[in-house]
SELUM-636962 format. One line per field, with one value per residue (C-alpha): residue number from 1; x negated, y negated, z. Coordinates in pm, 1 decimal, padded with zeros to 6 digits. Example, Ala and Ser with C-alpha at 12.3 -4.5 7.8 and 13.67 -1.06 7.14 Angstrom:
BEGIN
n <- (1,2)
u <- (-01230.0,-01367.0)
v <- (00450.0,00106.0)
w <- (00780.0,00714.0)
END
This chain:
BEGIN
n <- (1,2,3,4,5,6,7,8,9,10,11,12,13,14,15,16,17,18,19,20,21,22,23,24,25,26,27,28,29,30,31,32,33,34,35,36,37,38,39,40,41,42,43,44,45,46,47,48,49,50,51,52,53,54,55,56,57,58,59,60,61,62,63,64,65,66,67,68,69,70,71,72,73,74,75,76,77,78,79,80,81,82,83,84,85,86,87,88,89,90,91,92,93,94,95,96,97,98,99,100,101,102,103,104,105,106,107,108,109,110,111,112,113,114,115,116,117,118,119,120,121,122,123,124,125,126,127,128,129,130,131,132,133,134,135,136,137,138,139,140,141,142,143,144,145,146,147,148,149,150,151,152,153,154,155,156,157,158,159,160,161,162,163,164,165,166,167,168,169,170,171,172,173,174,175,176,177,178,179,180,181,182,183,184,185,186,187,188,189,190,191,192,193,194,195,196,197,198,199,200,201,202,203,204,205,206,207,208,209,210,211,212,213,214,215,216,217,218,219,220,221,222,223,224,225,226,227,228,229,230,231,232,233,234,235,236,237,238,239,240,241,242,243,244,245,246,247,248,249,250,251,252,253,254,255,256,257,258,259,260,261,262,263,264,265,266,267,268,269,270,271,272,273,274,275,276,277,278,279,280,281,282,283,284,285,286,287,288,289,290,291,292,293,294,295,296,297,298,299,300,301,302,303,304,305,306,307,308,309,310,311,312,313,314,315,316,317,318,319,320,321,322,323,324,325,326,327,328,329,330,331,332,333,334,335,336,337,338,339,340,341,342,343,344,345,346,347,348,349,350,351,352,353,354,355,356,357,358,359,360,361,362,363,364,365,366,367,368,369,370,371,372,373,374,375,376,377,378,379,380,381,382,383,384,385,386,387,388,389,390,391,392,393,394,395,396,397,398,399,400,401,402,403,404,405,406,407,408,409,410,411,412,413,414,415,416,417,418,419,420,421,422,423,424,425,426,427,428,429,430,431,432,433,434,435,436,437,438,439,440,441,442,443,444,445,446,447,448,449,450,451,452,453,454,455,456,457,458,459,460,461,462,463,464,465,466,467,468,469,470,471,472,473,474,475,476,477,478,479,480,481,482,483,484,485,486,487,488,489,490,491,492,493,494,495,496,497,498,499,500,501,502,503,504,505,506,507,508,509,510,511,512,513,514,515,516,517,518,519,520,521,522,523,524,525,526)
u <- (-12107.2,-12514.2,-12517.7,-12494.2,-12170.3,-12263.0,-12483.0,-12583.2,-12525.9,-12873.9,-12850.2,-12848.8,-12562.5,-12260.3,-11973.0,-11725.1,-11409.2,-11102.7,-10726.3,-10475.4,-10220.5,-10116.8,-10441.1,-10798.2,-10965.3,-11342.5,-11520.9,-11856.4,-11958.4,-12266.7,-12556.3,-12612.9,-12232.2,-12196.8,-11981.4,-11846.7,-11740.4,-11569.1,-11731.5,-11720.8,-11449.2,-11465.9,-11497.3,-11144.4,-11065.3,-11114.6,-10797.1,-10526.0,-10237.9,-10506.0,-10600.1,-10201.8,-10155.2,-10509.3,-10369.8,-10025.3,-10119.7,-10434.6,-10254.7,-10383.4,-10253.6,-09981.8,-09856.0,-09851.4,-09577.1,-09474.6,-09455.3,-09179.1,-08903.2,-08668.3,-08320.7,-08074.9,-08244.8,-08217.7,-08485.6,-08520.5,-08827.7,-08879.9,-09102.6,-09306.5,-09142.6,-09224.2,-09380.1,-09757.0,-10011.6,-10026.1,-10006.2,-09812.3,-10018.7,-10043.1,-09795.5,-09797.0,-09796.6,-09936.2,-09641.2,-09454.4,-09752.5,-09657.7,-09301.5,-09345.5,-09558.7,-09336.3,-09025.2,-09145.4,-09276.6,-08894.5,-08730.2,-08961.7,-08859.5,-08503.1,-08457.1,-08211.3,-08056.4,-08314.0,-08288.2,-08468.4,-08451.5,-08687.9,-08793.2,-08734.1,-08669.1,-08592.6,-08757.5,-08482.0,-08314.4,-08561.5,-08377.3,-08293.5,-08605.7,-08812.9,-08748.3,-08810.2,-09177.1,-09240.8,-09116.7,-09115.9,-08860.8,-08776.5,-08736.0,-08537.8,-08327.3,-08242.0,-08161.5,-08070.0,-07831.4,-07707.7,-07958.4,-08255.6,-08139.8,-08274.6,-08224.2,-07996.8,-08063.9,-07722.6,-07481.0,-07366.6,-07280.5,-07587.3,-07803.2,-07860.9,-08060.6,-08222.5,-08424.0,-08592.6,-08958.1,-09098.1,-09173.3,-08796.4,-08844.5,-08495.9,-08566.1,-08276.6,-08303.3,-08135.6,-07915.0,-07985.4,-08370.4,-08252.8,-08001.0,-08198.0,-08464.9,-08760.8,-08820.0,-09132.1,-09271.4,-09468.8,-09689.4,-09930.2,-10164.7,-10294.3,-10434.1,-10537.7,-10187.7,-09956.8,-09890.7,-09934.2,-09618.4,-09514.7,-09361.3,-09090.2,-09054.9,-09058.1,-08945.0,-08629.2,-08521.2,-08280.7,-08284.2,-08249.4,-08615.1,-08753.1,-08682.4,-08875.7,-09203.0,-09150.0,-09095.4,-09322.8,-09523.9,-09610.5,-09773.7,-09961.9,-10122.5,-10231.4,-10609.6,-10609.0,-10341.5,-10579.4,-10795.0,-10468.8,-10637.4,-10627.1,-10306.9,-10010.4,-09751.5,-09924.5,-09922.7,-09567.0,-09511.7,-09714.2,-09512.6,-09173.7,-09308.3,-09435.8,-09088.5,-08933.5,-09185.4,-09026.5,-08737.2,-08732.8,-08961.5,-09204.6,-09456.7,-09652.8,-09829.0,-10060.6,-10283.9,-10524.7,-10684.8,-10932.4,-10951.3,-10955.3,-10715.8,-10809.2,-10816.9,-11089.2,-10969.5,-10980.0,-11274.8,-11483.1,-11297.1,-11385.5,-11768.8,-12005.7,-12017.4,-12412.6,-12385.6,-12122.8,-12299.4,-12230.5,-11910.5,-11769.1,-11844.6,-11685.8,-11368.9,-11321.5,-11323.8,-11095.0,-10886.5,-10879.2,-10738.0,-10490.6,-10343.2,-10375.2,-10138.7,-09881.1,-09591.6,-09566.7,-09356.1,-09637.5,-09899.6,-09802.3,-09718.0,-10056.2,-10190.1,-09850.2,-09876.6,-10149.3,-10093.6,-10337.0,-10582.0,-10608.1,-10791.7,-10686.0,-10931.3,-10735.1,-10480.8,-10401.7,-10116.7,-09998.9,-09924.6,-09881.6,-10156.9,-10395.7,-10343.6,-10350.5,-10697.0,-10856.0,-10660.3,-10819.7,-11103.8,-11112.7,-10931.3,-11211.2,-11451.3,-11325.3,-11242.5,-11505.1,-11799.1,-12047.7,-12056.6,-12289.1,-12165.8,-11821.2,-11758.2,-11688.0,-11501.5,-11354.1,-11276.6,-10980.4,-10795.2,-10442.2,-10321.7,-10005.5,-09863.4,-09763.2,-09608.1,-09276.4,-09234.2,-09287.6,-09097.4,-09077.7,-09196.2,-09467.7,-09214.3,-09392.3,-09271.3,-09485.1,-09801.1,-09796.0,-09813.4,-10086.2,-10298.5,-10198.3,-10103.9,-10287.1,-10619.9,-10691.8,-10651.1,-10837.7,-11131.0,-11275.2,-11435.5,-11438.7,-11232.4,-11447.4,-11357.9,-11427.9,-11140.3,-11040.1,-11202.2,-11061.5,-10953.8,-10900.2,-10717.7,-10641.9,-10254.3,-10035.7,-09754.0,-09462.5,-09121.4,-08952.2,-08760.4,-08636.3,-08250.9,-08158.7,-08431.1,-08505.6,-08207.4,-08224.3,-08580.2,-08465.0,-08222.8,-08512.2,-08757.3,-08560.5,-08295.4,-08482.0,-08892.8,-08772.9,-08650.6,-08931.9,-09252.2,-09261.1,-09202.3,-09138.8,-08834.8,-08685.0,-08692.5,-08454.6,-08275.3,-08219.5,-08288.3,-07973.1,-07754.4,-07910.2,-07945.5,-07590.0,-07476.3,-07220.0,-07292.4,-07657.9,-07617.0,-07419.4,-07679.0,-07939.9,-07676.6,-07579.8,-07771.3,-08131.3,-08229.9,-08420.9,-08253.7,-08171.2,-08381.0,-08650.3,-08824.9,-08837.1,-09053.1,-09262.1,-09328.8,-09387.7,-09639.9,-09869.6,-09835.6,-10191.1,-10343.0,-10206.8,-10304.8,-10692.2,-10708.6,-10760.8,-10648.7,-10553.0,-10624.7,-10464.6,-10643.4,-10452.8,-10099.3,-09823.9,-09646.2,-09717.2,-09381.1,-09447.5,-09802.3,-09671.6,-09382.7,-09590.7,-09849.6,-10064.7,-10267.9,-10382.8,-10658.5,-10710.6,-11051.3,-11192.3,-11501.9,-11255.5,-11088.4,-11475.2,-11529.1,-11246.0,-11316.1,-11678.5,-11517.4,-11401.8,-11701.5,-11995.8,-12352.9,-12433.3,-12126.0,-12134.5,-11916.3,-11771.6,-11594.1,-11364.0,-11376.3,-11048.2,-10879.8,-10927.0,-10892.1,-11136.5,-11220.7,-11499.7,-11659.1,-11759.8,-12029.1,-12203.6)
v <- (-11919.1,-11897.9,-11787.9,-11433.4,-11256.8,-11128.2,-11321.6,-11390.9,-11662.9,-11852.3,-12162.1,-12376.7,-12240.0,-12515.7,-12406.6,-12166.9,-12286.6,-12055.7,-12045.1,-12136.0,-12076.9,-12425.3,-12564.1,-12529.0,-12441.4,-12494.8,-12238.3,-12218.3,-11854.0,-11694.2,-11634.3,-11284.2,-11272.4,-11104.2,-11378.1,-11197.9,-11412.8,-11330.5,-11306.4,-11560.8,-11529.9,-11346.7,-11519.4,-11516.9,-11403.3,-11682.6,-11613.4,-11442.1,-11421.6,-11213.7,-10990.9,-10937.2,-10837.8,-10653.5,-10421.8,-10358.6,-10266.0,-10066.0,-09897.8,-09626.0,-09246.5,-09400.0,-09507.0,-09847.3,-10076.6,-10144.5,-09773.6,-09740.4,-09953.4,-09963.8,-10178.9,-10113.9,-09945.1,-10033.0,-10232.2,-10308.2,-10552.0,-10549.0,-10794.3,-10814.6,-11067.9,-11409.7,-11199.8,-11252.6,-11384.5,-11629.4,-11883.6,-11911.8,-11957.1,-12223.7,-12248.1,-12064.9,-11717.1,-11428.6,-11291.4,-11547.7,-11517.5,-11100.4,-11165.8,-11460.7,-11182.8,-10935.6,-11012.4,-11147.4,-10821.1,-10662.7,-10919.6,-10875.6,-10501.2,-10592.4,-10519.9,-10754.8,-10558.1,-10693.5,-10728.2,-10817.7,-10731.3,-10940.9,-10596.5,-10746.3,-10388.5,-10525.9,-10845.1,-11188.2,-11283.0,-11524.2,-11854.0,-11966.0,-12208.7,-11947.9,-11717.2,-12042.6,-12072.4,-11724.9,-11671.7,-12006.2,-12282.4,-12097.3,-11785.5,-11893.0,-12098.1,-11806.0,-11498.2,-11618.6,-11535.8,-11271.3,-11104.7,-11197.0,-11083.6,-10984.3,-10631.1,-10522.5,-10228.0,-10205.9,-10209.8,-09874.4,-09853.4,-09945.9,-09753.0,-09354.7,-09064.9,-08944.1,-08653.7,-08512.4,-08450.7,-08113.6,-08316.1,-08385.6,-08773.3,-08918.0,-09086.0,-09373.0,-09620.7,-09856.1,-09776.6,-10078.7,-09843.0,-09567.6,-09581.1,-09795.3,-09612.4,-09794.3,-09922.0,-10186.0,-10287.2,-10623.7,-10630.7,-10900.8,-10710.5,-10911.4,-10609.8,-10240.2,-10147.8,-10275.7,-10192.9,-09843.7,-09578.1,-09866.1,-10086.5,-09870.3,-09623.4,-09913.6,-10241.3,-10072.1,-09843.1,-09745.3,-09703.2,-09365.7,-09423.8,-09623.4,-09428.8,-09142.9,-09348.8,-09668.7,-09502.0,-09486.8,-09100.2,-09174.5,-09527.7,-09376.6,-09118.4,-09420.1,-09508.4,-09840.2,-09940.0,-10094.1,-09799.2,-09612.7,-09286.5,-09289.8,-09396.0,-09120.8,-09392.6,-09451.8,-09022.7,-09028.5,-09282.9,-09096.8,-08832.7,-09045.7,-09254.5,-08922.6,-08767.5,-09109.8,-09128.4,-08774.9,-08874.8,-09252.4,-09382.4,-09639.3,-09810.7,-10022.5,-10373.3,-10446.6,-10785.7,-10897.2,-11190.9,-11340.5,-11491.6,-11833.6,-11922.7,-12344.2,-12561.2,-12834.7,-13078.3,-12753.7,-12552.0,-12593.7,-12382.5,-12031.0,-12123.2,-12096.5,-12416.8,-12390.8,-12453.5,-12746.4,-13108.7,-13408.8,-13469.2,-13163.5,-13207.9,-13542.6,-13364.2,-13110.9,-13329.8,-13526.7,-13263.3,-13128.9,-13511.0,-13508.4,-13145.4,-13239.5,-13558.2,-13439.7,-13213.6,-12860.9,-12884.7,-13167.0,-12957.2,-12644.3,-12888.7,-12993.5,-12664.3,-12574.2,-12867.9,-12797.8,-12421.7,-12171.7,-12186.8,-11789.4,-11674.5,-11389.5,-11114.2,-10836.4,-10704.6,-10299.0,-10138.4,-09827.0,-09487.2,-09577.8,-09374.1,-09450.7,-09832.4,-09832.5,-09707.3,-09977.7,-10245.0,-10102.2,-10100.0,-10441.2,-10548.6,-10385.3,-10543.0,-10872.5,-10830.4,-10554.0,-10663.8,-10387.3,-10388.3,-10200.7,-10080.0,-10146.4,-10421.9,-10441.0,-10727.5,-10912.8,-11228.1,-11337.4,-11674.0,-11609.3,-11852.2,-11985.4,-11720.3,-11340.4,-11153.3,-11222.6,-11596.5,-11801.1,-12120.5,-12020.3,-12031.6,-11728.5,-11646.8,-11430.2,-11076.7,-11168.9,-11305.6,-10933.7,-10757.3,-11011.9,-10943.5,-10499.4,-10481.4,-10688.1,-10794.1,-10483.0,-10326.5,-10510.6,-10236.2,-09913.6,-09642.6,-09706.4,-09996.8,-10299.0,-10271.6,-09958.0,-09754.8,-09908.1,-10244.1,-10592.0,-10821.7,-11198.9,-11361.1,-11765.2,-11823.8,-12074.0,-11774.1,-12033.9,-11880.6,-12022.3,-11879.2,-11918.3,-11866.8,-11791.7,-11574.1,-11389.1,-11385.2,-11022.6,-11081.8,-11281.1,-11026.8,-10747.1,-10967.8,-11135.8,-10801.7,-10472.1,-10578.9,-10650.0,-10296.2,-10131.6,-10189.1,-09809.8,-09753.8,-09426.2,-09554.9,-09817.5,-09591.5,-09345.0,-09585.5,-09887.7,-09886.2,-09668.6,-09917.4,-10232.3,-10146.3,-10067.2,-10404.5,-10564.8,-10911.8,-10883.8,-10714.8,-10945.3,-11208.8,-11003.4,-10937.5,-11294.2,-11521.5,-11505.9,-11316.2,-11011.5,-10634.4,-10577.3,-10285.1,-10503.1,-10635.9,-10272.0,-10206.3,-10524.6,-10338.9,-10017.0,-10187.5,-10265.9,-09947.9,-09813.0,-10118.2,-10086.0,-09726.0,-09785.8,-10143.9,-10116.7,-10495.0,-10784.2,-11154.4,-11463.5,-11792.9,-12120.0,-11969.0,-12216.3,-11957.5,-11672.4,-11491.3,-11424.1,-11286.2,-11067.7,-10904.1,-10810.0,-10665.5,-10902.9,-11141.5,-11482.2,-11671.2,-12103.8,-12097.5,-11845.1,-11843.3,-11766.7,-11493.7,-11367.8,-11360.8,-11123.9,-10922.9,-10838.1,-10684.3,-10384.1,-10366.6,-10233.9,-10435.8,-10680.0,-10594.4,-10653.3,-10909.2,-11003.3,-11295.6,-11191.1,-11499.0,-11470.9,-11628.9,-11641.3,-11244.6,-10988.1,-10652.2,-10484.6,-10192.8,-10029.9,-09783.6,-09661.2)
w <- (11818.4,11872.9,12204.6,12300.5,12421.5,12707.8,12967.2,13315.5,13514.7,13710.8,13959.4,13680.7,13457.9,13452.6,13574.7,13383.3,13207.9,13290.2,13231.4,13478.4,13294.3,13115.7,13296.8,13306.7,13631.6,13689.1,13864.6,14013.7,13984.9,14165.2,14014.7,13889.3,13716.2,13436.2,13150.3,12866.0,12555.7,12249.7,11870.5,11653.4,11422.0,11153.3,10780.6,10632.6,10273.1,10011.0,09824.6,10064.5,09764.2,09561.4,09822.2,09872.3,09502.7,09501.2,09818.8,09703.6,09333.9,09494.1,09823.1,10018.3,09966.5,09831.3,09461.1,09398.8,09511.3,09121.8,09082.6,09298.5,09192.4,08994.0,08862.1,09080.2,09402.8,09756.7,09914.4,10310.2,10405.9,10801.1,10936.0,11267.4,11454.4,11632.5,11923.5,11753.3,11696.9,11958.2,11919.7,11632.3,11339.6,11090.4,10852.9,10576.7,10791.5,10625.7,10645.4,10420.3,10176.1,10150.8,10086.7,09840.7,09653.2,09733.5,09637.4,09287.0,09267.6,09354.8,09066.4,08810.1,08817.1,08845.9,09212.4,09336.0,09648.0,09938.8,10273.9,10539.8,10922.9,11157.8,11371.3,11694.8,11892.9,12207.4,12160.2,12201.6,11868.6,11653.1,11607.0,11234.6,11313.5,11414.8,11143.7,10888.1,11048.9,11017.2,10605.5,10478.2,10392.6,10005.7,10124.5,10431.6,10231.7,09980.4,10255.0,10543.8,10731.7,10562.1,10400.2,10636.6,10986.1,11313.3,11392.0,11692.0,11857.2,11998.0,11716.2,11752.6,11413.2,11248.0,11422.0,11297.1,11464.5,11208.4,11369.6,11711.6,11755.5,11877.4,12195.7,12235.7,12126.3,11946.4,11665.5,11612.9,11375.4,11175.4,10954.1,10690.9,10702.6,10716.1,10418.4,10180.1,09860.9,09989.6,10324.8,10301.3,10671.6,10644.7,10936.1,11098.1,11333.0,11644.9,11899.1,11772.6,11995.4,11714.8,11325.9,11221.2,11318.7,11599.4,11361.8,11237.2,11554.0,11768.7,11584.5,11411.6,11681.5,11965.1,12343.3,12262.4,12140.3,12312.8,12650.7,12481.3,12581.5,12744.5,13060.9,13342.8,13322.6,12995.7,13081.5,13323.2,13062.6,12866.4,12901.6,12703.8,12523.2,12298.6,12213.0,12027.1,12051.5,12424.0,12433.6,12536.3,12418.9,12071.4,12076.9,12112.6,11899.6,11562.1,11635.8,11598.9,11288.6,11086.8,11124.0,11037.7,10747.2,10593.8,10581.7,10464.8,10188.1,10380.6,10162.6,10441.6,10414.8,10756.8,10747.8,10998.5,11115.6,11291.9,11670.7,11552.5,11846.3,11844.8,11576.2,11614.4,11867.7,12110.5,11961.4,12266.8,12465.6,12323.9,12373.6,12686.5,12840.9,12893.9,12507.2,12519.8,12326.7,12559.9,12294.2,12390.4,12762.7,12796.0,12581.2,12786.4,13100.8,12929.0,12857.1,13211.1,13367.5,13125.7,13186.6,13597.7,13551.8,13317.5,13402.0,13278.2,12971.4,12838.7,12907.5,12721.3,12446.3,12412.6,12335.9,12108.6,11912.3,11727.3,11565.5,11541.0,11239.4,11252.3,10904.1,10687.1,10708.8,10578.7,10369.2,10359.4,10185.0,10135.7,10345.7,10684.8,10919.9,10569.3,10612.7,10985.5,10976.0,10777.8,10999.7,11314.9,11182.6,11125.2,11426.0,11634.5,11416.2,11542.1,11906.1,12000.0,12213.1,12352.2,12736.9,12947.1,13296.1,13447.1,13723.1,14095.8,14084.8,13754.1,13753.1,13441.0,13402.7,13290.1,13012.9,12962.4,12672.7,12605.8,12345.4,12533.5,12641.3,12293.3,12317.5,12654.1,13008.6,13144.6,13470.5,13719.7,13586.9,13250.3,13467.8,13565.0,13201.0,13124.2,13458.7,13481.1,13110.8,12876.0,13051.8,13211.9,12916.2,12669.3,12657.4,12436.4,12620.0,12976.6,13187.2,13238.3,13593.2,13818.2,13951.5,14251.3,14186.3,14180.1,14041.2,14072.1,13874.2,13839.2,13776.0,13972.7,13967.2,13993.1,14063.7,13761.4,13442.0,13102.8,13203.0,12825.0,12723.6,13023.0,13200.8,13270.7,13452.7,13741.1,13894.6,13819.2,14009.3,14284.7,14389.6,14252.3,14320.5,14711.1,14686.1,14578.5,14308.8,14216.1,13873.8,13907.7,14171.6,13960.3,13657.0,13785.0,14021.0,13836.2,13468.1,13297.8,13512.5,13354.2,13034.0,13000.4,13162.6,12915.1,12994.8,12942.9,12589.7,12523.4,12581.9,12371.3,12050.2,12017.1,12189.6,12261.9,12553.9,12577.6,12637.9,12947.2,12986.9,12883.2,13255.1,13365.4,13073.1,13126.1,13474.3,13334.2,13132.0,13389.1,13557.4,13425.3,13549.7,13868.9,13958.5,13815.7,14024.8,14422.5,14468.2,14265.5,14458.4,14269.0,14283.5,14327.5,14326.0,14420.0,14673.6,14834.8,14778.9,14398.7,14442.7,14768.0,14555.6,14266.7,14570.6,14503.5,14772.9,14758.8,14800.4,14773.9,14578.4,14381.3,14645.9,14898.4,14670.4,14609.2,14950.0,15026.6,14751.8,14865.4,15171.2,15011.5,14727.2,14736.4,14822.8,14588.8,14372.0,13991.0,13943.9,13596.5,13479.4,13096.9,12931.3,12793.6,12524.3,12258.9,12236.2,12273.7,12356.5,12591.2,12436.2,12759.9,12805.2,13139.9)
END
């Protein structure tokens, strides 16, 4: 991109290009607001499979790979599951390209007792399809089912505790990890909030775990979840992976890549639209008729049918807090853009995907972890948005659910959120009960819904945003139920929803419009 990341709108910028969630809203934006884009991605490597050898036969603090087998051993691969990036990327993953590598690797020094465990935590079950995107047709043919698996966190008797931290955190994991020689965690890192000590603490674990910091005190203690040293839950996480780490041999393999988010027929929409040729114009007007005549399930095909042309940009192996420090490094390198001053009012367009609705609908539980969760958080330093500021956010917020995978979500949302929308509340109320229902394990062991205990953590998750943000006003919601629950209110254009928000800002209010996706970071300073 040529034009600069961060710049102010006059009476002749064109109006800004924002999600609404499978749609594209166009909104006219006073002058003096403050747009912040994301860099231009970063150059991927120009030969991925040798920078895969080069980082496994090179590691970090760590012997190489080669150096630790031998004929005969016991070898567990986990793998970061379907939940990133998004969308998916462009077949092949990185992640297929590590284990093609990999497990030559494992035969050529007569290793042939290999498994691998999709790490799904509490994540839904990867379909056989899924799982075949993610590692390849060969390598899907060869393991799976039965020795390329998604882990399940409630098979009692695969699951060990292997230890308690000095903090009083369970560590339970499973037993296929716990039990094997060598334990290697293949990792594709998407946000500075993922890979390091998470992936085995947190994508091979227990409740028993998880509870230790998915709860809502220690979401409150986190200030960013993307900046991991102002995190409590990343805190109480490295304390979990080092004592799983000292007891299991881990030899870990992070990658990262860049924000390439849309191939070409899309490419227009991670640039400012002041910068847009006449090609690009009359595209993304196009664009915009289509997604207003076609009904949802065609218009979140259009943007899934084209996957994601992310580019390699790392690969880091070794000791696990060793490699996680190159991978941030490079993941801030990529998503980091300096910001001076916070914002009054910021302004966010919602799209259609999270972490925890591929293949699936974003139901209204999920628009919240993008708007208090993700978005919010998406800074270093300081919050982009003062304390007690708001934000408006453009999201139709339709009442609708995936009954398979989130079956669990509709009862939190439609019988506990009428209750109350303290965390605190449902934590101790509500939670034990529901994560102990049979029929909803059920779903989440063999079929392909998420744990039960999994909404009240989606709430929990947005728990920092909500006690920084004063108000949150959604722009062209369908209903005014959704947006009321979640304590949300409502406006019909977004100078309607600017309007209201002036009325508890300050004069002449900095206003600031994220221009998000593809993904970024503010690096905030005041």
């Amino acid at each position: 991109m040529s034009h600069p990341l961060v710049v102010t709108l006059d009476r002749k910028s064109a109006p800004r290009t924002i999600f609404y969630g499978d749609r594209l809203l166009e909104v006219d934006m006073p002058p003096g607001t403050r747009v912040i884009y994301p860099k231009a991605p970063i150059a991927p490597l120009k030969d991925v499979d040798a920078a895969i050898r080069y980082a496994i036969n090179h590691p970090h603090n760590s012997e190489p790979l080669h150096a630790k087998l031998r004929p005969g051993m016991k070898v567990v691969i986990a793998i970061d599951d379907i939940s990133l990036p998004l969308p998916p990327m462009r077949k092949p993953d990185v992640r297929e390209r590590v284990l093609t590598v990999v497990l030559q690797m494992l035969a050529d020094h007569g290793v042939e007792d290999v498994k691998m465990i999709i790490a799904t935590s509490f994540h839904r079950r990867m379909t056989s399809d899924e799982i075949r995107h993610i590692v390849g047709d060969k390598i899907h043919g060869a393991y799976y089912p039965d020795r390329l698996f998604n882990h399940d966190a409630e098979d009692a008797k695969n699951m060990v505790e292997i230890g308690t931290t000095d903090h009083g955190e369970v560590v339970e994991l499973s037993r296929y990890a716990v039990e094997s020689d060598l334990l290697i965690y293949v990792n594709l890192n998407l946000v500075p909030m993922d890979g390091g000590h998470k992936s085995v603490a947190v994508g091979l674990c227990g409740y028993k775990s998880l509870k230790a910091h998915h709860n809502p005190k220690v979401m409150r203690e986190c200030h960013s979840y993307m900046d991991p040293k102002s995190s409590a839950l990343n805190t109480s996480v490295e304390r979990m992976g080092r004592l799983a780490n000292s007891k299991l041999n881990v030899f870990t393999i992070e990658t990262t890549i860049n924000n390439r988010m849309f191939d070409r027929p899309l490419e227009f929409l991670a640039k400012n639209e002041d910068d847009l040729s006449g090609m690009e114009k009359a595209a993304l007007k196009a664009l915009n008729v289509t997604l207003s005549k076609v009904p949802q399930p065609a218009r979140q095909a259009i943007f899934n049918k084209v996957p994601s042309p992310y580019g390699v940009t790392g690969v880091f192996a070794g000791e696990t807090e060793a490699v996680h420090e190159h991978t941030l490094a490079r993941c801030f390198e990529q998503y980091l853009v300096p910001v001076k001053g916070q914002a009054d009012i910021l302004v966010c367009g919602v799209p259609y995907i999270s972490p925890y609705n591929v293949n699936s609908f974003l139901n209204p539980l999920l628009v919240q972890v993008m708007v208090n969760g993700y978005m919010f958080n998406m800074y270093r330093g300081k919050p982009l948005l003062k304390k007690g500021g708001t934000m408006i956010v453009a999201h139709p917020c339709t009442d609708q659910f995936d009954k398979e995978h989130h079956a669990p979500y509709i009862e939190f949302v439609h019988n506990l959120l009428p209750e109350t929308r303290d965390a605190m509340e449902l934590h101790k109320r509500f939670e034990a009960k529901f994560a102990s229902n049979p029929a909803y394990i059920q779903a989440y062991r063999t079929g392909h819904a998420y744990h039960p205990a999994h909404p009240f953590f989606m709430w929990y998750w947005g728990e920092a945003g909500r006690q920084h943000t004063g108000r949150v006003i959604v722009v062209g919601a369908d209903n005014e139920y959704i947006p009321k629950l979640m304590g949300w209110e409502t406006a019909r254009t977004m100078n309607e929803a600017l309007e209201m928000a002036k009325d508890t800002a300050p004069p002449s209010p900095e206003i600031t419009l994220f221009h998000f996706a593809p993904m970024m970071m503010a690096d905030v300073t005041v």
